[in-house]
C-alpha positions in Angstrom: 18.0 -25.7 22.7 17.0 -26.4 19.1 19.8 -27.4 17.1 19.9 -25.4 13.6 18.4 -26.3 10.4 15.1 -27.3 9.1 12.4 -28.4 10.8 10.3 -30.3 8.8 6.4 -31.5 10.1 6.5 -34.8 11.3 10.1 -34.3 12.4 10.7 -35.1 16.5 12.6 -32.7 18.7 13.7 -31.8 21.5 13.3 -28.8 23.9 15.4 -28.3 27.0 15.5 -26.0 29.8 17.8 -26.0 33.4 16.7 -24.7 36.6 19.3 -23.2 39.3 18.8 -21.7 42.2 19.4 -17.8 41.9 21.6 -18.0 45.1 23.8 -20.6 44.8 23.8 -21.1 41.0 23.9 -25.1 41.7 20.9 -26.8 39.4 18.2 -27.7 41.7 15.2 -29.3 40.9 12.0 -27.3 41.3 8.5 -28.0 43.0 6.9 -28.1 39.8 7.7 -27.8 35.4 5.7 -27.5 33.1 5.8 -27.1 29.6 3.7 -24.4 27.8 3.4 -25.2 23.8 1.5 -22.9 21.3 1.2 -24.0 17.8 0.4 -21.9 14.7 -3.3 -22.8 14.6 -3.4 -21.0 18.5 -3.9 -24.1 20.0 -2.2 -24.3 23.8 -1.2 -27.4 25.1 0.5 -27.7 28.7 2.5 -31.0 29.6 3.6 -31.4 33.5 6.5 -32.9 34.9 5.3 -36.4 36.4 2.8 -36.6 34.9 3.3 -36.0 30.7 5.6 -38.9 29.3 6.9 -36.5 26.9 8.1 -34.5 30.0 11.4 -35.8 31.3 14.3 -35.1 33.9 17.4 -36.0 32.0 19.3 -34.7 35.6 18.9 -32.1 38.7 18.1 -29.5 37.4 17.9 -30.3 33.6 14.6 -31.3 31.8 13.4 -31.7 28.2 10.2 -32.0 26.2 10.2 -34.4 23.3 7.5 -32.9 20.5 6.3 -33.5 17.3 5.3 -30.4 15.3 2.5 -31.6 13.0 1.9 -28.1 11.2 4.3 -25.3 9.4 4.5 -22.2 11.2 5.8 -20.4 13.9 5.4 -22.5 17.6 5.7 -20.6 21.0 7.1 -22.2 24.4 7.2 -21.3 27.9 9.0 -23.4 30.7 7.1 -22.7 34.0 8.5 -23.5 37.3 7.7 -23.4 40.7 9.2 -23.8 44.1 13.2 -23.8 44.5 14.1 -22.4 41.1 10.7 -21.1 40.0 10.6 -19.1 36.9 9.6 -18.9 33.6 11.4 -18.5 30.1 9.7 -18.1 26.7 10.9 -19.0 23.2 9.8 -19.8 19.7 10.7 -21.6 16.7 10.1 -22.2 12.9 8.7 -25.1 11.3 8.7 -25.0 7.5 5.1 -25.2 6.0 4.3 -28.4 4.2 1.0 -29.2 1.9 1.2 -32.3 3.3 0.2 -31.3 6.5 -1.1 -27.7 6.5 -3.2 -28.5 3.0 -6.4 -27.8 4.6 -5.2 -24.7 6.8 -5.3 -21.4 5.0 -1.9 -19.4 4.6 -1.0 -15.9 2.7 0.4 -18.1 0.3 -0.1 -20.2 -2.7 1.5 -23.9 -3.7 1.1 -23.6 -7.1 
């Protein structure tokens, strides 16, 4: 999924997911994806398959988000599908605070 490192605000990336279908195990391409995104500040933003550019099918079965965390803190995902292949998987990821971008959001911690 993510490669390892440091993720730095501002910094693009990619998520990716695959669908198969659960009897065959080829990779199908479902009715419907979407892309569930939480950030730190709780805010939930869902991008669709078809209809979000940042949404993409990179092959059957095989899809990505591109995404631009703007804020440090600790971001939630959730691939939704349905149709042939329909599930859901959730995961999460680190971006490292910056007072560059999360000055005006209050942390537990101090810059000084």
């Amino acid at each position: 999924m993510i490669e390892p490192g440091k993720i730095a605000p501002g910094q693009p990336m990619r998520l990716t997911t695959c669908f198969k279908d659960a009897a065959t195990g080829n990779y199908v391409d479902p009715d419907t994806v979407e892309a569930q995104i939480i950030n730190p500040r709780g805010d939930k933003i869902t991008y669709t398959y078809g209809t979000d550019l940042e949404l993409q099918k990179a092959s059957t079965g095989n899809y990505f988000l591109d995404l631009t965390p703007n804020h440090g803190g600790r971001w939630f995902y959730r691939w939704v599908s349905t149709g042939s292949g329909a599930g859901a998987v959730e995961g999460n990821f680190n971006v490292q605070r910056s007072k560059f971008e999360d000055c005006n959001y209050p942390f537990a911690w101090d810059y000084r």
